[in-house]
C-alpha angles and dihedrals in degrees: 000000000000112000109251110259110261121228142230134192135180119194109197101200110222090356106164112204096210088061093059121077093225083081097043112276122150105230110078103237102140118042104140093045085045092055088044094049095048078069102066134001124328103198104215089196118035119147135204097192097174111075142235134012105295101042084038095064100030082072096042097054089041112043090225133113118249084266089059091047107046093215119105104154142071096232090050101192106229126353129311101286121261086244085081137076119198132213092242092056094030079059097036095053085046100058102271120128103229123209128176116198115193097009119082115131107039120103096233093064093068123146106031109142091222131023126199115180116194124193101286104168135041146172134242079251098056097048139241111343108246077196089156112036082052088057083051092052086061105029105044086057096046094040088053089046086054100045089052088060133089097235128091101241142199121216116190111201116197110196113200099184096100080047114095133272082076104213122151122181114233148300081034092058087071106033091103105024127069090156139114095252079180094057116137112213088053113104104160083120104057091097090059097051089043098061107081106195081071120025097084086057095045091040088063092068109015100107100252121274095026126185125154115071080207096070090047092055089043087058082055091058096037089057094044086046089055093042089060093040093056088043098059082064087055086049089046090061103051087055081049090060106035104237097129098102094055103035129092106204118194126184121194148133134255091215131335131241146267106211103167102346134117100353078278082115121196100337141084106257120115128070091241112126088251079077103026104054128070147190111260129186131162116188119176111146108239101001093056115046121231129243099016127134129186137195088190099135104245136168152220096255076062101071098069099052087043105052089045091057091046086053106040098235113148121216130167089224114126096212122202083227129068135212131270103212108102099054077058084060085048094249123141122265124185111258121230104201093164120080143186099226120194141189131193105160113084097345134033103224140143129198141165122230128204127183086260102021131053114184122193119193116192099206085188137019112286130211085240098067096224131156113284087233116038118187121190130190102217097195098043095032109028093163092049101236099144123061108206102178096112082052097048112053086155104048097048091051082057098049089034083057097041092048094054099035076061101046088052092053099049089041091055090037088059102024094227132101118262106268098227082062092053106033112080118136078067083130089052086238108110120245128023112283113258096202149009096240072065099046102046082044097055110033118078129154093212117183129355084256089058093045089050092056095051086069107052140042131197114304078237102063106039082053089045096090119069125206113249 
């Protein structure tokens, strides 16, 4: 009997697609991810409309919505539901040895059988961030135990380098940047030390004396430059050990990145596509063809249903999401280019996207102090600059109405409340904010090491809650 394929996945954490060159930018920041891809499927359009981290990768590990999930927030009170069965435990019940590098304490990794955790932030003190050759320390070891064993496995590797503090080690600090970042007539990042809920924590990696927003958003492609450069080792020695053929390998992100838009700086907050939308690549030789690239809308709530069909294993689970593979076999699938989008970080908003309208609904003040309604023209507007929904009465009533026929039906359809309604101490501040005088006063990243906390919970408590 033919061992089961083993399985692969690298979550990029706040990976942006329009800043690889896999999806055509100009800066070459992704060449070895670029050469492995060209092997299987590139996905053009692929959403994670959840945001951030928790609620990212709690679809991504369950096949299921936000609805389906129940977790909406970053700061996810108690563990990920028993309603739920994630891919760790699904594999793991079925045979598979299950092993999670770089995620240990968040509620939507449950159910790994081992967990190893590397040295995945920093600060400008304690020196350029070596993120990814730390992941390598861990990985390559554990990728070469697995592979000596007789079980098929499943490594789940979490990057943090497109993740901030932006820190590249050289040369890769300096790849897209031959300017004077000190200079003081510069002043392009005055609105980023002016804006207080923030700058402590920027302040704890920014070289001191900082003065170019250039140079920060060069640190993000350096970083994403030495990630694929460190990841091409990991690549390597899959190839080492021979494991190419049996292997489905995925890369994708939990969420992507605002660098310098929309006053949202260097974080992941904000319903605008910079955040929304994420790298996705599926390579599996003769399951996955190669060369093929799609701009099919697909999802998060995709990846689960998919994987599983790539690798033949069977479940009972009616996901909310649906395989990829046929379009893969080049069959037809029924597109979904409408979308509920939610946020839970900074800001506790919901939204519905269309391929020409994005809608974005604050359903409390926001530190930003933006609109409470925010209507953008995709087609017109693709970067989401002009807001129209003083312009366009009618256009927010349809969306408005789209957004909450769907909201009823998922609600009925699960026979819960939609989690962006219940959850609201998702700041960890008590009640809903009031105003946005409240909420700039009383959100604040703080340090790396605070940034790092918000993200993660007790091990105890993300492997509290057993599947049914």
């Amino acid at each position: 009997m033919a061992r089961k394929p083993n399985l692969i996945l690298f979550g990029i954490d706040s990976l942006r697609p329009d800043r690889m060159s896999l999806y055509g930018y100009d800066r070459l920041t992704t060449p070895h991810m670029d050469k492995f891809a060209a092997t299987g499927c590139v996905f053009e359009n692929a959403f994670s409309p959840s945001i951030p981290t928790t609620p990212g990768y709690s679809s991504m590990f369950t096949g299921m919505d936000t609805f389906g999930t129940d977790v909406v927030a970053l700061r996810h009170e108690g563990p990920l539901g028993s309603h739920v069965t994630t891919l760790a435990e699904l594999l793991g019940d079925s045979g598979y040895a299950t092993s999670c590098v770089g995620f240990s304490g968040n509620p939507a990794c449950r159910g790994f059988q081992k967990y190893l955790d590397f040295s995945g932030w920093g600060s400008w003190e304690e020196g350029r961030s070596h993120k990814a050759e730390n992941l390598n320390e861990v990985a390559i070891p554990e990728l070469e135990r697995l592979a000596g064993d007789q079980q098929p496995f499943f490594l789940f590797l979490r990057h943090m380098d497109p993740h901030s503090p932006y820190l590249p080690p050289s040369p890769f600090e300096r790849a897209f940047y031959h300017g004077d970042e000190f200079d003081p007539n510069d002043h392009s990042l005055d609105p980023v030390r002016a804006f207080s809920p923030f700058w402590n924590y920027f302040d704890s990696w920014f070289p001191p004396g900082v003065r170019d927003v250039d140079y920060i958003l060069a640190q993000y492609d350096g970083a994403v430059a030495y990630m694929d450069a460190c990841i091409s080792n990991i690549l390597a020695s899959i190839a080492a050990l021979g494991l190419e053929e049996d292997t489905l390998i995925v890369i994708d992100s939990d969420h992507g990145e605002t660098l310098f838009d929309h006053d949202c700086y260097f974080d992941h907050h904000g319903l605008y596509d910079v955040t929304l939308r994420v790298p996705l690549v599926f390579v599996y030789p003769g399951k996955v063809p190669a060369g093929q690239r799609f701009d099919d809308f697909v999802q998060m709530k995709d990846l689960m249903p998919t994987m599983l069909d790539l690798m033949g294993v069977k479940t009972k689970i009616k996901f909310d999401g649906r395989s990829l593979r046929p379009l893969m076999r080049g069959r037809p699938r029924k597109q979904e280019p409408e979308m509920y989008i939610t946020e839970a970080t900074w800001m506790r908003k919901h939204g519905w996207r269309t391929p020409e309208w994005k809608l974005i609904h604050a359903l409390e003040p926001d530190l930003h102090f933006k609109p409470e309604v925010e209507l953008y023209n995709l087609i017109t507007d693709p970067e989401e600059n002009h807001n129209l929904a003083t312009r366009e009465p009618e256009v927010v009533a349809m969306l408005e109405g789209r957004m909450q026929a769907h909201i009823a039906r998922r609600e009925k359809q699960t026979g819960r409340r939609n989690p962006i309604y219940t959850n609201l101490n998702w700041h960890g501040k008590g009640a809903p904010f009031t105003s946005s005088e409240e909420a700039y006063e009383k959100l604040h990243i703080g340090s790396p090491k605070t940034a790092e906390a918000l993200q993660k919970k007790e091990l105890q408590t993300q492997r509290g809650a057993k599947k049914l």
